[in-house]
C-alpha positions as CSV (number, residue, x, y, z in Angstrom):
1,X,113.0,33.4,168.4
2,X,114.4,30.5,166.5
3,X,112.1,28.5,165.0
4,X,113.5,25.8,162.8
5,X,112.4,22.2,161.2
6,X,114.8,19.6,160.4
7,X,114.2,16.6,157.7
8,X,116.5,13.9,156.2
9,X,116.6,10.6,155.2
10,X,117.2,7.7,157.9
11,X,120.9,7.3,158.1
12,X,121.7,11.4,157.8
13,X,122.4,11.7,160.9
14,X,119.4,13.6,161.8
15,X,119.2,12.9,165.4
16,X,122.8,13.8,166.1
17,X,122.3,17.0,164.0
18,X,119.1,18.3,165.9
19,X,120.8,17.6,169.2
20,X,123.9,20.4,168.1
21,X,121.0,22.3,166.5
22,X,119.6,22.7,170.1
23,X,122.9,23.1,172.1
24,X,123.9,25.6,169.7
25,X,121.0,27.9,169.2
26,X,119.9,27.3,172.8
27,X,115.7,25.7,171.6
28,X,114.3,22.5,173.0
29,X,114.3,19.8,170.2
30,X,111.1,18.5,169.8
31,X,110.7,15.2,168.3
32,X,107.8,13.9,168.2
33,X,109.1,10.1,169.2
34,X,110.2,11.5,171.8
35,X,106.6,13.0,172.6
36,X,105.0,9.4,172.0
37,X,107.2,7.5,174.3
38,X,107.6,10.4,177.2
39,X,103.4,10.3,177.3
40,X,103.4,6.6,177.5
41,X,106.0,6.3,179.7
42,X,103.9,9.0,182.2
43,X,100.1,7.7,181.3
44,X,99.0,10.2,180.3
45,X,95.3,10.7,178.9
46,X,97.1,11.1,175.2
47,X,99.9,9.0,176.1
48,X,97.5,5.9,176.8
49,X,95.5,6.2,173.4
50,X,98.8,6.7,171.6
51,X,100.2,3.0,173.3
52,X,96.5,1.4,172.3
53,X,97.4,2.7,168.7
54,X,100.7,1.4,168.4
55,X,100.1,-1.8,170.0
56,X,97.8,-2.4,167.4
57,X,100.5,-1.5,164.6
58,X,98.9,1.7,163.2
59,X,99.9,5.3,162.7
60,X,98.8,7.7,165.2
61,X,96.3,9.6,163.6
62,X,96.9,13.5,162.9
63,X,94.6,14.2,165.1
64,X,96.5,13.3,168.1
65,X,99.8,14.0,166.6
66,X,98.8,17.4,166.4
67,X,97.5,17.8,169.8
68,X,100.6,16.4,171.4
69,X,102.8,18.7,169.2
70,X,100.4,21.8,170.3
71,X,100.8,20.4,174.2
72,X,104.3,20.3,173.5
73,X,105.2,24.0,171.8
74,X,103.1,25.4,174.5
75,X,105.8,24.3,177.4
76,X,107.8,27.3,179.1
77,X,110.7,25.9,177.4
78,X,109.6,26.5,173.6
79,X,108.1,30.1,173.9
80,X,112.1,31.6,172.3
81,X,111.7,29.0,169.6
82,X,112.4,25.1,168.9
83,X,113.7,22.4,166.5
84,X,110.8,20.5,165.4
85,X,112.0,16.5,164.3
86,X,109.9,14.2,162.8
87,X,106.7,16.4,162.4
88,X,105.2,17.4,160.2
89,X,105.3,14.4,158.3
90,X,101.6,14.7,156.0
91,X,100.1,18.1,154.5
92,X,97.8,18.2,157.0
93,X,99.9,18.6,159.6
94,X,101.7,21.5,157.7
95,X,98.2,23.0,157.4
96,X,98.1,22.4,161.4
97,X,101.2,23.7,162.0
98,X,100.6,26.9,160.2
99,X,97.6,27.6,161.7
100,X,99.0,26.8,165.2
101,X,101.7,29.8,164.7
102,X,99.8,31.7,163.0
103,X,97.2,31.8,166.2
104,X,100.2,33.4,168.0
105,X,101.8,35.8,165.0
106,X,104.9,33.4,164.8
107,X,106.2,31.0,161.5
108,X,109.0,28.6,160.7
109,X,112.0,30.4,160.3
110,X,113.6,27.9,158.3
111,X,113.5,24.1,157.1
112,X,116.8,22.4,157.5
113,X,117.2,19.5,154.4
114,X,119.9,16.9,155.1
115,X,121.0,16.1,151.4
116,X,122.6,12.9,150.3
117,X,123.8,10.4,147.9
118,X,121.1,7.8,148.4
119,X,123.3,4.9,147.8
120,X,126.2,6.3,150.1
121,X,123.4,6.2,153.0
122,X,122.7,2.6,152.3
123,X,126.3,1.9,152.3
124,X,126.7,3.4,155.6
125,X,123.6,1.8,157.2
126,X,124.1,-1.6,155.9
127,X,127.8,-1.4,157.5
128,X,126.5,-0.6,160.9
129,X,123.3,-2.7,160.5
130,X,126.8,-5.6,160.4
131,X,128.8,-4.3,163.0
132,X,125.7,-3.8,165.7
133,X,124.9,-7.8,164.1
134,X,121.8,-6.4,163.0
135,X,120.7,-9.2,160.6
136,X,117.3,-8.0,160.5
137,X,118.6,-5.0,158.6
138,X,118.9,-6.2,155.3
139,X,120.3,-3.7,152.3
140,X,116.7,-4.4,150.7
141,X,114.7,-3.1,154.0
142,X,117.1,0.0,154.5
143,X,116.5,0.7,150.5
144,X,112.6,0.3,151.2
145,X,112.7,3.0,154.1
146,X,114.9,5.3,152.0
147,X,111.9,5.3,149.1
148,X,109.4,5.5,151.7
149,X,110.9,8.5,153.4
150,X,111.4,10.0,149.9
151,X,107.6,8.8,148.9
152,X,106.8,10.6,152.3
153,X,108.4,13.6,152.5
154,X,109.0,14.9,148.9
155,X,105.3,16.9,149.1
156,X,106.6,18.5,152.3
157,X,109.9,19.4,151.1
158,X,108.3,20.8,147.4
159,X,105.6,23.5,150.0
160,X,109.0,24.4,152.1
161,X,110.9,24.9,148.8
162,X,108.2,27.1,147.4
163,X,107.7,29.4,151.0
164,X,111.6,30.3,150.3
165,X,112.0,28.4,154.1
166,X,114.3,25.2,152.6
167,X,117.9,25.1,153.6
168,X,119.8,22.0,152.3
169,X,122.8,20.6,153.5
170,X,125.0,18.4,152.2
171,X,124.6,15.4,155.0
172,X,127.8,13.7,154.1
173,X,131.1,14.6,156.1
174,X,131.9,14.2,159.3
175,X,129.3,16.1,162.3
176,X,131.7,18.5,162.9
177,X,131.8,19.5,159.2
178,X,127.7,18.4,158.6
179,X,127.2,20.8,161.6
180,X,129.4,24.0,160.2
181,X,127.5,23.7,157.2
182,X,124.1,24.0,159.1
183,X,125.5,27.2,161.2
184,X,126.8,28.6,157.8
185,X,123.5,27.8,155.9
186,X,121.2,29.6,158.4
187,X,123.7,32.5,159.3
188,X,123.1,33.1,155.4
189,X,119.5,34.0,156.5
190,X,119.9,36.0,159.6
191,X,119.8,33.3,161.9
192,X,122.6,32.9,164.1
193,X,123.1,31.4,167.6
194,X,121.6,33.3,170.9
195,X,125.2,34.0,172.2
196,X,126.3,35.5,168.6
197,X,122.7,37.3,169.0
198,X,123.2,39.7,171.5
C-alpha cells in the first residue's frame, strides 16, 4: 500500500511528475480536476452540481470536494494505494481526509513537496506562456498564482511538515533527474516501487 500526496507550485511540473509517480509505483493518480471534469463529462448527480458551481465562477464547496474524493478512493483501482493531486487544498479537507483513512486503519504515507526558486518558475512559465502565444499569461498573473498557491498551501505544507510525512524535492532539473530524486527521497522512507517490493 502506497499512499502518497503530491504538492508544488504551478509551473513544477507537477502533472508530469504524478504521472511517473503512478507508472512507477503502480497507484491510480487521483486529481481532483480530473474528478470534476470526468463527472461532468458523464452527468453524473455530483458531476451536474459541480458544472452549476463552476458556471457560476465559484469554488466547489468542501463538501462536495470531499465526497467526490471519497467516491473516488473507494474504486477497485485505489484499494493498494494512490497519488492524490490537487486535494487537499484547505484544513478541512485534511481533517476529512484523515478521518476518511482512518475509518479504514490506513494514512498518508508520505507528502511529496516540489521545491523551487520562485523566480526561476516564473521565468520558465512566462517563456512558454510566449512560445504557446499565450498573451493572456502575463509575468504579473503567473507571479499572482505563485503567491496564491503559496498563500494557499503553506498551512497544509506546515501540518505535513509537523506529522514527519513532508518529502521535498528540488523541482528544478530535467524529469528524468526531478523524477530520481522523488524515487530516492521516498526509498529513504521505506517506500519503494511494487516491482522492487516483492
Amino acid at each position: 500500500m502506497t499512499r502518497l500526496l503530491i504538492v508544488g507550485p504551478p509551473g513544477a511540473g507537477k502533472g508530469t511528475q504524478a504521472s511517473r509517480i503512478t507508472s512507477v509505483y503502480g497507484i491510480p493518480d487521483i486529481s481532483t480536476g480530473d474528478i470534476f471534469r470526468a463527472n461532468i463529462k458523464n452527468e453524473t448527480p455530483l458531476g451536474v452540481q459541480v458544472k452549476a458551481i463552476v458556471d457560476a465562477g465559484d469554488y466547489v464547496p468542501d463538501s462536495l470536494t470531499n465526497q467526490l474524493v471519497a467516491d473516488r478512493l473507494g474504486e477497485d483501482d485505489a484499494k493498494d494505494g494512490f497519488l492524490l493531486d490537487g486535494y487537499p487544498r484547505t484544513l478541512a479537507q485534511v481533517d476529512y481526509l484523515d478521518d476518511l483513512l482512518g475509518s479504514q486503519g490506513q494514512k498518508l504515507d508520505a507528502v511529496i513537496q516540489l521545491v523551487a526558486d520562485q523566480d526561476e518558475l516564473v521565468a520558465r512559465l512566462t517563456k512558454r506562456a510566449q512560445e504557446q502565444g499565450r498573451a493572456d499569461d502575463s509575468e504579473e498573473a503567473i507571479r499572482h498564482r505563485q503567491e496564491v498557491y503559496l498563500r494557499e498551501t503553506s498551512p497544509l505544507i506546515d501540518v505535513f511538515r509537523e506529522r514527519g510525512l513532508l518529502v521535498e524535492v528540488d523541482g528544478l532539473g530535467d524529469i528524468d533527474q526531478v523524477g530520481e530524486r522523488i524515487n530516492a527521497a521516498l526509498a529513504e522512507r521505506g517506500i519503494v516501487p511494487r516491482a522492487a517490493a516483492r
